[in-house]
KEKE-3310 file (N, C-alpha, C; in steps of 0.2 Angstrom, whole numbers, plus 5000, padded with zeros to 4 digits):
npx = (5186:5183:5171:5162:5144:5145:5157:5156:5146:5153:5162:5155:5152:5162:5168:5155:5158:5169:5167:5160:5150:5135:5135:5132:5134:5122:5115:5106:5092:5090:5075:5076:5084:5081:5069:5078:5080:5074:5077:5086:5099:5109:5125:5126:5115:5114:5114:5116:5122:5118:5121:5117:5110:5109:5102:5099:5090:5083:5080:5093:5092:5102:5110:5122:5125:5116:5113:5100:5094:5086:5091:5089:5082:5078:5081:5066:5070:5072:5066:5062:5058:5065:5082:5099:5108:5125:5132:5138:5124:5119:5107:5091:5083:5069:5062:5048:5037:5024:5024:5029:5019:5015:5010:5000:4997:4986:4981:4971:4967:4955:4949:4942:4945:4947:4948:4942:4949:4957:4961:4974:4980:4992:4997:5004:5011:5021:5027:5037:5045:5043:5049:5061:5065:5061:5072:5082:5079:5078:5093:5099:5091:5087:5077:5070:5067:5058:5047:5043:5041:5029:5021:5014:5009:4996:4980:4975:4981:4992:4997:5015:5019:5028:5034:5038:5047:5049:5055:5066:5078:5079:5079:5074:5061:5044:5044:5037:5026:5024:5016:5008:4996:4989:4975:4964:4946:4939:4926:4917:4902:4894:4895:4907:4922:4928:4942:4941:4951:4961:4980:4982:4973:4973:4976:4978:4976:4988:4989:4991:4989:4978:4978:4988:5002:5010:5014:5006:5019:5017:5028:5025:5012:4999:4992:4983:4977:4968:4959:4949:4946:4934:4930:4916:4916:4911:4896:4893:4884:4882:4880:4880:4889:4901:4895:4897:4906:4908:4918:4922:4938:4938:4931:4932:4948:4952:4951:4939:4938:4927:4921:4909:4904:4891:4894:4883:4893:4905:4913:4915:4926:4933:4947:4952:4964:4965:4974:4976:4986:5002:5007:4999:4991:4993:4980:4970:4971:4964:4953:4960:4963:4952:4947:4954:4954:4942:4944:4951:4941:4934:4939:4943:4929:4920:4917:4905:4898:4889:4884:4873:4857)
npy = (5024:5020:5008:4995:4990:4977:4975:4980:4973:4961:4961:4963:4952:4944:4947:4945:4930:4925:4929:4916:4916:4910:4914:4921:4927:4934:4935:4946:4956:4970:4981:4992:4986:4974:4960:4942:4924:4912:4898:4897:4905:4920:4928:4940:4947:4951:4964:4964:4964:4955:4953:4937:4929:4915:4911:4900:4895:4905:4916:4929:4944:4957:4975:4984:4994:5006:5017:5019:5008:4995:4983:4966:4972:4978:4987:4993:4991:4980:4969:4961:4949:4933:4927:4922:4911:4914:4899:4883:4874:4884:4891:4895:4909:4920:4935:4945:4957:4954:4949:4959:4969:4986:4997:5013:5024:5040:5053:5065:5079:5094:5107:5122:5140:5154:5166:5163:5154:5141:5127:5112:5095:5085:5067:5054:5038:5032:5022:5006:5009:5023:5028:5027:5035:5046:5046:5048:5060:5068:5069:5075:5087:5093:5096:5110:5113:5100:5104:5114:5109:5099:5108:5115:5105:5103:5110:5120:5137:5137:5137:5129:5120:5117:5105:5088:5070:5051:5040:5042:5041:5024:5013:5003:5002:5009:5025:5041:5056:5072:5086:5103:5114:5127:5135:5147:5151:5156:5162:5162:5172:5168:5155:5139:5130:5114:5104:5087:5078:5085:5086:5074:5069:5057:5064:5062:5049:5035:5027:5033:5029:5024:5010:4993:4982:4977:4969:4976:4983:4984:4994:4987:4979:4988:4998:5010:5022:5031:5047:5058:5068:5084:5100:5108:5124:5137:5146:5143:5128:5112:5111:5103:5086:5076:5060:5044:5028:5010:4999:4986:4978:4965:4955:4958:4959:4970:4984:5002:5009:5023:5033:5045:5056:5066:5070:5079:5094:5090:5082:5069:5057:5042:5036:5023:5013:4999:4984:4968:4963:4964:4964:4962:4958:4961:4959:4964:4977:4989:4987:4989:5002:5009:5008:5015:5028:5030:5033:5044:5052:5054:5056:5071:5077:5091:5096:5108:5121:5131:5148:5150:5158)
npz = (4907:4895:4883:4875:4876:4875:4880:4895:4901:4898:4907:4919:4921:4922:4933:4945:4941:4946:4959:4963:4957:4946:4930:4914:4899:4889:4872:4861:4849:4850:4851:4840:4832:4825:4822:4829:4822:4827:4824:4818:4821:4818:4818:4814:4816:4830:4842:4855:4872:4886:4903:4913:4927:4938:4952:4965:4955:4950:4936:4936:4923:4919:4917:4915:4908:4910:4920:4927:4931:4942:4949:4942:4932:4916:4902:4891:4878:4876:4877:4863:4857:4853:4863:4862:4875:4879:4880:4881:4880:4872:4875:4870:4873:4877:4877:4881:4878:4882:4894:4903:4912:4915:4924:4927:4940:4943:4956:4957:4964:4970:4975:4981:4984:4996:4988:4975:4968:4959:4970:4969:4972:4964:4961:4956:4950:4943:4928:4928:4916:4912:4924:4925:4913:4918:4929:4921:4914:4926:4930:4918:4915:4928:4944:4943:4930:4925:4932:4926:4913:4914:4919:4907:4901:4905:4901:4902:4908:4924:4942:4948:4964:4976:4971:4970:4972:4976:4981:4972:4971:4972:4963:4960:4961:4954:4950:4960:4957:4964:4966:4968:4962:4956:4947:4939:4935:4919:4916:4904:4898:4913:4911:4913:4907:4909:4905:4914:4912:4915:4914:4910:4897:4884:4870:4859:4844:4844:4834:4816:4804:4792:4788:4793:4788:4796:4812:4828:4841:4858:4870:4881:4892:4894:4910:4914:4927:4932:4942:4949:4960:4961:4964:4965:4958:4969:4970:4957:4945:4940:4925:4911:4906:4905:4899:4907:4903:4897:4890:4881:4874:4860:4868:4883:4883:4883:4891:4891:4906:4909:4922:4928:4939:4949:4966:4978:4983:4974:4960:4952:4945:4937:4925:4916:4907:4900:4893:4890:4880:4872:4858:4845:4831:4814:4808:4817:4818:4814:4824:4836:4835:4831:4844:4851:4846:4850:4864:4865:4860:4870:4881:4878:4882:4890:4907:4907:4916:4926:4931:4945:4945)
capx = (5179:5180:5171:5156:5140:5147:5164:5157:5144:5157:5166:5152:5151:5169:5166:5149:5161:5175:5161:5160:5140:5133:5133:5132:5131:5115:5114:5100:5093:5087:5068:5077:5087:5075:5070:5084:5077:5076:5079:5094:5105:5116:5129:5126:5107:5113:5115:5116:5122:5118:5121:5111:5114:5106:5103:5093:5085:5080:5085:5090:5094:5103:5113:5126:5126:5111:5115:5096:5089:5085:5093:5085:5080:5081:5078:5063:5071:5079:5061:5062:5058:5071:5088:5104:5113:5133:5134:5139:5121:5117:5101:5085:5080:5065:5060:5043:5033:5018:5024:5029:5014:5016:5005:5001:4992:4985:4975:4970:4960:4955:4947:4941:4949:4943:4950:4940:4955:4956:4970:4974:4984:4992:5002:5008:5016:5026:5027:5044:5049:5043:5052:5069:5067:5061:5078:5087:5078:5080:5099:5101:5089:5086:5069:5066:5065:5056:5041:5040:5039:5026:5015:5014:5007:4990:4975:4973:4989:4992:5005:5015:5021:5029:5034:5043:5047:5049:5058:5069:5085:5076:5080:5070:5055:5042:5044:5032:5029:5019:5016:5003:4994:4982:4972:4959:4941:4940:4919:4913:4898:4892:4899:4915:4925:4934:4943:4942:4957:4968:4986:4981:4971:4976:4975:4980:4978:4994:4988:4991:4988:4973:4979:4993:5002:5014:5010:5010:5022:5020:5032:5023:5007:4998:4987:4984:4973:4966:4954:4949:4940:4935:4923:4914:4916:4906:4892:4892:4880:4883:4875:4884:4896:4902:4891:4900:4906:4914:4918:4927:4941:4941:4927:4936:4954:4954:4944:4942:4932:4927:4916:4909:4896:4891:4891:4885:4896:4911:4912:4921:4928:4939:4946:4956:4964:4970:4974:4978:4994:5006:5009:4993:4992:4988:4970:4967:4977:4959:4949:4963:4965:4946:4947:4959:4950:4935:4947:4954:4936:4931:4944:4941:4924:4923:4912:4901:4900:4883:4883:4869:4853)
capy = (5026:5016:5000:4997:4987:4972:4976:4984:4967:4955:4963:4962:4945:4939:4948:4939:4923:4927:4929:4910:4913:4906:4920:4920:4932:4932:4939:4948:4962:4977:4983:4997:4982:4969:4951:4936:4919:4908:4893:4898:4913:4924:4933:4947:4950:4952:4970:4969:4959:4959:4948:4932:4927:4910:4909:4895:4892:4910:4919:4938:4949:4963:4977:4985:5001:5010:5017:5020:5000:4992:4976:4963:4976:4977:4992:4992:4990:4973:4965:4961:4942:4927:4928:4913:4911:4911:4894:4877:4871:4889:4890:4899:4913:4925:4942:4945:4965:4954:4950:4966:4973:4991:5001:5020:5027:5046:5055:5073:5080:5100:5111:5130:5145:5161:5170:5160:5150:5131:5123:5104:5092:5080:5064:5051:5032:5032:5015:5006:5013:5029:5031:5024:5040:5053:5047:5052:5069:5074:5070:5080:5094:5094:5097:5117:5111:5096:5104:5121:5106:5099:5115:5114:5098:5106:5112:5129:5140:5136:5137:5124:5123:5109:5098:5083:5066:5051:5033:5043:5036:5019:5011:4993:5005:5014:5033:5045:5062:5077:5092:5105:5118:5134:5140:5151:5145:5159:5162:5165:5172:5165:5148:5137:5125:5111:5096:5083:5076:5090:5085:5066:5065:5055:5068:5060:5042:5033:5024:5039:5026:5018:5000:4992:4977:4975:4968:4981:4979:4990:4993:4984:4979:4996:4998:5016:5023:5042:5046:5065:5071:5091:5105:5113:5131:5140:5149:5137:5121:5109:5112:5097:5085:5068:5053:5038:5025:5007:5000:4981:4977:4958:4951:4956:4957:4973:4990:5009:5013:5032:5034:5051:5059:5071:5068:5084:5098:5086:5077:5061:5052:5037:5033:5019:5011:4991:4979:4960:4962:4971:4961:4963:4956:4965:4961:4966:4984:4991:4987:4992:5010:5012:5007:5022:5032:5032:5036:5049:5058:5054:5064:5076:5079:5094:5099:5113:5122:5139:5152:5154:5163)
capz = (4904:4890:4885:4871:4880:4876:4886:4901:4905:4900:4915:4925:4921:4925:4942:4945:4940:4955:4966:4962:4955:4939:4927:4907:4895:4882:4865:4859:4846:4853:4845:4834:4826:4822:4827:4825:4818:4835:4824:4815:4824:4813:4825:4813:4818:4837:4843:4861:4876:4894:4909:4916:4934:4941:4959:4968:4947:4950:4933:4934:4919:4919:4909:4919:4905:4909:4928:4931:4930:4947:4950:4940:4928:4908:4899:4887:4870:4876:4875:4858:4858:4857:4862:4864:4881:4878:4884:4878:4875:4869:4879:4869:4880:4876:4882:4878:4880:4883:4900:4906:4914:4920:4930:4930:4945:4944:4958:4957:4971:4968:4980:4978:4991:4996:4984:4966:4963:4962:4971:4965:4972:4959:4962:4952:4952:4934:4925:4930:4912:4914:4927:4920:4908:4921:4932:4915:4910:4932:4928:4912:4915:4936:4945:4940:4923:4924:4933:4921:4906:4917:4919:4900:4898:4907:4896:4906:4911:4930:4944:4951:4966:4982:4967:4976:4970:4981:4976:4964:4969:4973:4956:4958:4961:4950:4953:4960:4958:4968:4967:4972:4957:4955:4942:4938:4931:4915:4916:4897:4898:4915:4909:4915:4903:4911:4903:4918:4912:4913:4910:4908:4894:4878:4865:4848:4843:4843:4827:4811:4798:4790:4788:4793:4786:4800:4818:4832:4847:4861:4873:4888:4894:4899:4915:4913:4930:4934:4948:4951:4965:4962:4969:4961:4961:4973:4966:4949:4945:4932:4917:4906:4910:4901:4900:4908:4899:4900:4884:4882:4868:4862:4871:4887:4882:4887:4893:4894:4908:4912:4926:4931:4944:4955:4973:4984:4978:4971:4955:4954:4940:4937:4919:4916:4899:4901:4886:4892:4877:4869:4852:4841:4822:4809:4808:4824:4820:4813:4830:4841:4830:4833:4853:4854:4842:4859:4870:4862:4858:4876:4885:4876:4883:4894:4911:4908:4922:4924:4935:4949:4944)
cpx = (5179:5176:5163:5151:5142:5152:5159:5152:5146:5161:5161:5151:5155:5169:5160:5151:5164:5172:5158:5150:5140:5132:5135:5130:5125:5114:5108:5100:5088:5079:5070:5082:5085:5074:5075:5077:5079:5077:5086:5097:5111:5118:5126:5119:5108:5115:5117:5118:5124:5120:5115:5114:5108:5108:5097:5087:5082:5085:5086:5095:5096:5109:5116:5128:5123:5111:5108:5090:5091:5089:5089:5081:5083:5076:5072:5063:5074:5073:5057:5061:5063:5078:5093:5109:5119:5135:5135:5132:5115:5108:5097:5080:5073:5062:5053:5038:5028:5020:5029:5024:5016:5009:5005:4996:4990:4983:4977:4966:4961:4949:4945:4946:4947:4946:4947:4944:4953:4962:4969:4982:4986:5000:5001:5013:5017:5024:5034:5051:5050:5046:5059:5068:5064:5067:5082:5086:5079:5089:5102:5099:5088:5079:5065:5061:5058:5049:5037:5039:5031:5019:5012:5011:4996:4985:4973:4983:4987:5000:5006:5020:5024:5032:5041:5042:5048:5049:5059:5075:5084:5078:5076:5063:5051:5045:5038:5033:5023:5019:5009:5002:4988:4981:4965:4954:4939:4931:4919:4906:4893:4893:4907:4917:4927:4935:4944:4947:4964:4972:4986:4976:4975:4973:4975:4980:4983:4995:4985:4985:4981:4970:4986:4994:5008:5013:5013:5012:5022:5023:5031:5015:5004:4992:4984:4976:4971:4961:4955:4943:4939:4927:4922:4913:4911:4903:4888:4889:4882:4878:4876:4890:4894:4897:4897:4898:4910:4912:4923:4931:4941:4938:4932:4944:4955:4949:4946:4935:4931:4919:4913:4903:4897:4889:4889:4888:4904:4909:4918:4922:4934:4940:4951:4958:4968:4969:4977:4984:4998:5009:5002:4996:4990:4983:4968:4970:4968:4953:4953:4963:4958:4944:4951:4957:4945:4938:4947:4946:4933:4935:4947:4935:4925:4914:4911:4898:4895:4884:4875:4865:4852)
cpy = (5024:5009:5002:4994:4982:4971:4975:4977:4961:4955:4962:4955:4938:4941:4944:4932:4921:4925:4920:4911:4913:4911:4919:4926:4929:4936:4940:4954:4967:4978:4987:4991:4977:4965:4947:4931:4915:4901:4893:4906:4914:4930:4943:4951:4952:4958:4971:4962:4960:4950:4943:4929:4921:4910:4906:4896:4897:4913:4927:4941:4955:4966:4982:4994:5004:5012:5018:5013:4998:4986:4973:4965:4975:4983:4990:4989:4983:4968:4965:4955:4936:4929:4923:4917:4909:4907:4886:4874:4878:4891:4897:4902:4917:4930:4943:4949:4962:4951:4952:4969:4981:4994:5008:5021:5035:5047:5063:5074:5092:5103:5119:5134:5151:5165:5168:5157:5143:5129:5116:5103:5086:5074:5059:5045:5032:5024:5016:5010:5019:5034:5030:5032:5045:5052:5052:5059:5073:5074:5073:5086:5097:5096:5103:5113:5105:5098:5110:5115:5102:5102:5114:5109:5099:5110:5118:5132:5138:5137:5133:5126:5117:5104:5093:5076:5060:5042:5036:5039:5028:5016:5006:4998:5007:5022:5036:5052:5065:5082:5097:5111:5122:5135:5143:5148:5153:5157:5167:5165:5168:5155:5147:5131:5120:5105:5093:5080:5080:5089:5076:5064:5063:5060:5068:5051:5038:5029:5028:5033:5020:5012:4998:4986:4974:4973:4974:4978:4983:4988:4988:4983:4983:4993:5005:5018:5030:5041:5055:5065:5080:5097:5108:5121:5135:5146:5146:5131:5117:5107:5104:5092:5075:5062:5046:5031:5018:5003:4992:4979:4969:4953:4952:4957:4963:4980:4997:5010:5022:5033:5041:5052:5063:5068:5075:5092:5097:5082:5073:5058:5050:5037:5030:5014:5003:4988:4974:4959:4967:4971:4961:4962:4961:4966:4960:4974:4988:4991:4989:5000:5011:5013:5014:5028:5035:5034:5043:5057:5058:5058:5069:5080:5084:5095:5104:5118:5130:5140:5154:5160:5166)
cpz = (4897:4889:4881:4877:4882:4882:4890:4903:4903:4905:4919:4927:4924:4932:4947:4947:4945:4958:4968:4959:4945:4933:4920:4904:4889:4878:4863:4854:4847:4847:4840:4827:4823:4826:4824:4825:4824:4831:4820:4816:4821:4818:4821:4815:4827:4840:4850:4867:4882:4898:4912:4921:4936:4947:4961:4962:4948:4944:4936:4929:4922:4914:4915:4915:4906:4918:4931:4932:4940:4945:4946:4933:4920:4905:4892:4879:4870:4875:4865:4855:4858:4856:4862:4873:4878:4881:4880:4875:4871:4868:4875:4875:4877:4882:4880:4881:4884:4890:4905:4906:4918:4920:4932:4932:4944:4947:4956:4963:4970:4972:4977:4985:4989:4991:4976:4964:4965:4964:4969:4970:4967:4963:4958:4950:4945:4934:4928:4923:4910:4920:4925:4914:4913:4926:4927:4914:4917:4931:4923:4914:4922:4936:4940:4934:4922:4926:4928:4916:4909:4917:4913:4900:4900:4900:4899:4910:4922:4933:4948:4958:4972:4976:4970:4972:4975:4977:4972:4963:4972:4966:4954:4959:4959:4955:4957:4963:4961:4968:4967:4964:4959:4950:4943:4933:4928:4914:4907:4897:4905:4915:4911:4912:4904:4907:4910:4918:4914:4910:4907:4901:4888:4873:4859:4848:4840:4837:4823:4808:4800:4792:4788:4790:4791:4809:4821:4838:4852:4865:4880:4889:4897:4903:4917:4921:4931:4936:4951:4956:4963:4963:4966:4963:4965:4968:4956:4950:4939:4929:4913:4910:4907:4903:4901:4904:4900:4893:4883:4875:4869:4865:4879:4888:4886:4890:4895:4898:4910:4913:4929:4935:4947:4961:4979:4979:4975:4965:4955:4948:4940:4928:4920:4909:4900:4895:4891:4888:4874:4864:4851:4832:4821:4807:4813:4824:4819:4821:4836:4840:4833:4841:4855:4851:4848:4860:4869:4862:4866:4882:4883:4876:4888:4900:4909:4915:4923:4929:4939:4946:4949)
residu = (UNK:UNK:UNK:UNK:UNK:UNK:UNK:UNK:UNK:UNK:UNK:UNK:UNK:UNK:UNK:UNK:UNK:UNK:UNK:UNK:UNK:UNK:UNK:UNK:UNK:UNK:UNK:UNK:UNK:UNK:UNK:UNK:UNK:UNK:UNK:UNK:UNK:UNK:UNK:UNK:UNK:UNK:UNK:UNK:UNK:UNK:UNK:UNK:UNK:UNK:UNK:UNK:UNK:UNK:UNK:UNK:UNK:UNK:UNK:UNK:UNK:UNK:UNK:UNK:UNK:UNK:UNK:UNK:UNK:UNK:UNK:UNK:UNK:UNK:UNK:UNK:UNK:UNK:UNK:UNK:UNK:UNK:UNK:UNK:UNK:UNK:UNK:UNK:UNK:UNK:UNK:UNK:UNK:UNK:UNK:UNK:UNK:UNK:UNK:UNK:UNK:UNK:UNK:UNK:UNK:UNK:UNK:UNK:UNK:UNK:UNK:UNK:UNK:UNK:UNK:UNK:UNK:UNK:UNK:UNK:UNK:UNK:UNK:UNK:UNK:UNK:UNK:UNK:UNK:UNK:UNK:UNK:UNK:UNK:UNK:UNK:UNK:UNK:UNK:UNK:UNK:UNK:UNK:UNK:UNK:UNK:UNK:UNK:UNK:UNK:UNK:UNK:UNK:UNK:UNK:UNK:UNK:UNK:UNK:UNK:UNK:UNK:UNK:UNK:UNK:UNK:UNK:UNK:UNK:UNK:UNK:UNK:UNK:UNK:UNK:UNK:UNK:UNK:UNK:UNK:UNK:UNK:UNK:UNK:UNK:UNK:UNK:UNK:UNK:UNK:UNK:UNK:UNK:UNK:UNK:UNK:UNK:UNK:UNK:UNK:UNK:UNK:UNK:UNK:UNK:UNK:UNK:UNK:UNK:UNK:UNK:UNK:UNK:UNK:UNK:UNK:UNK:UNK:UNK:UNK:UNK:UNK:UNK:UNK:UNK:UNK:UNK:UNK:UNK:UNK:UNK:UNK:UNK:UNK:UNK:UNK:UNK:UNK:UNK:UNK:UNK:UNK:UNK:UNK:UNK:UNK:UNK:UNK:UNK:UNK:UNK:UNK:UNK:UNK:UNK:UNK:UNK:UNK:UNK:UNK:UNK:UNK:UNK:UNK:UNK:UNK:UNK:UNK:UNK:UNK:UNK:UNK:UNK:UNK:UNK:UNK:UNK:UNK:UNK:UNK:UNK:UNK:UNK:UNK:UNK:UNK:UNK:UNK:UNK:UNK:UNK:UNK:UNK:UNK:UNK:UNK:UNK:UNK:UNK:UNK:UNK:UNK:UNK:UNK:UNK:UNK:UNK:UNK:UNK)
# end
C-alpha cells in the first residue's frame, strides 16, 4: 500500500503494456497548481500523471488513484488545459473544462394529507462530478449522515424519510438520489410563506468581488434543471407568487429560465441555469457576476399563500 500518483499509474500502465495495448503515460498540472506553458514544458510545472490508452484511434484517459471514477473518467481538477504525452514525439494533449458538459436533473412533486402536512417527493440526477464526491462523503460518513446533512440544506425544518440512492456503485454513471419529505406550512396570520426552491435555490453569488483581473474557470460546463409540481394547501389561495422570467447571457451564450404558474389547484415551476462555457475573460467577469446576481435574487422569491374568507 505504497506508491505516490505517479507510481500507482505507471503500474497501471506497464499492465495495460502486457496486455499488449497502446498505453502512455501523460504529464499534467492539476488546477490548484497552475497552467504549464504548451510551447515550452518545464518538468517542474507538472504535478500529476495519469494513464492514456488508444484503442481503434479511440483516446481513453484515466487515473487509477481515485477508486470512485468510471472508466474513461478524469477527476475535475485534471482539466486544467495542456498537457505532453510521455512519448518519443511528446504529443500535445489538452483537457479543456469547456468540454465537459454536466447536467443536473431535480424534480420535486409535493402533495397535501389529511392531517395539514405536505409530503414531497424529491429526486435527483447529480453531475458525473457531483457524484464522484457524493460516492466519497457515502464512504466516509455512510447514508444516515448523508441525508440528516441533507435535511438541513431545506429552508423549513422537515422529515426525511425512504432516502435511497440508485447507480451508486455504477462509477461510469451520474448518481441519483431519492428520498420522500414532510413538513408543515407555519400559517402567520392567515398567511403561508414558501420558497419554491426549497433546498435548490442558489443563495449567494459565487462571484464576492467587484472586479476581477484574472479570467474565471469553472469547473465544467453547467446545465443546472429544477421542475416542482406542488398543491396548494387545501383551504389556501394564492395571494403572490414569482413573476416568470427567461433572461439570455451573451446574446444566447447562455440562459436562466424560471417559469411559474398555476394550473387548477397545482403550481408548476421549472428553473433552469445553462452557460455554453466554462472559461470566461476578465471583461466578461462584470456581466457574468450580474447574471448570477439575478439568479440569486430570483430564487429567493417566495409564494404567498391566504387563507379562505
Amino acid at each position: 500500500r505504497n506508491g505516490n500518483v505517479a507510481d500507482i499509474n505507471l503500474l497501471l500502465i506497464a499492465m495495460l503494456r502486457q496486455a499488449r495495448l497502446n498505453a502512455a503515460p501523460v504529464l499534467l498540472s492539476t488546477r490548484s497548481n497552475g497552467k504549464i506553458y504548451p510551447a515550452y514544458p518545464i518538468r517542474s510545472k507538472f504535478n500529476y500523471t495519469i494513464a492514456n490508452l488508444i484503442i481503434d484511434s479511440v483516446d481513453y484517459d484515466m487515473d487509477a488513484t481515485r477508486p470512485f471514477l468510471g472508466f474513461g473518467k478524469l477527476h475535475e481538477s485534471a482539466y486544467n488545459g495542456f498537457a505532453r504525452k510521455v512519448t518519443p514525439e511528446a504529443e500535445l494533449m489538452k483537457f479543456d473544462a469547456d468540454s465537459l458538459k454536466q447536467q443536473e436533473v431535480t424534480t420535486i412533486f409535493i402533495v397535501n394529507d389529511d392531517k395539514g402536512k405536505m409530503n414531497g417527493h424529491f429526486e435527483q440526477q447529480a453531475t458525473y462530478f457531483d457524484s464522484y464526491r457524493l460516492r466519497a462523503r457515502i464512504k466516509e460518513k455512510g447514508e444516515e449522515a448523508y441525508f440528516k446533512e441533507r435535511a438541513k440544506t431545506f429552508m423549513q425544518d422537515v422529515d426525511l424519510s425512504n432516502g435511497k440512492f440508485k447507480k451508486l456503485q455504477d462509477y461510469s454513471e451520474p448518481a441519483i438520489v431519492e428520498y420522500d419529505f414532510t413538513f408543515s406550512h407555519p400559517d402567520e396570520n392567515g398567511m403561508i410563506y414558501l420558497n419554491p426552491m426549497f433546498s435548490e435555490s442558489l443563495r449567494s453569488n459565487p462571484f464576492k468581488s467587484a472586479n476581477r483581473k484574472y479570467p474565471v474557470e469553472m469547473p465544467c460546463v453547467m446545465d443546472v434543471n429544477y421542475t416542482l409540481s406542488m398543491q396548494i394547501p387545501v383551504g389556501y389561495v394564492v395571494e403572490d407568487m414569482p413573476k416568470s422570467t427567461l433572461v439570455e447571457y451573451n446574446d444566447g451564450e447562455g440562459i436562466f429560465q424560471f417559469l411559474i404558474g398555476q394550473q387548477g389547484d397545482m403550481i408548476q415551476l421549472r428553473s433552469r441555469i445553462k452557460l455554453g462555457r466554462a472559461n470566461y475573460e476578465p471583461d466578461e467577469y462584470t456581466s457574468l457576476r450580474e447574471f448570477f446576481d439575478m439568479i440569486v435574487k430570483k430564487h429567493a422569491e417566495q409564494i404567498v399563500l391566504k387563507k379562505k374568507s
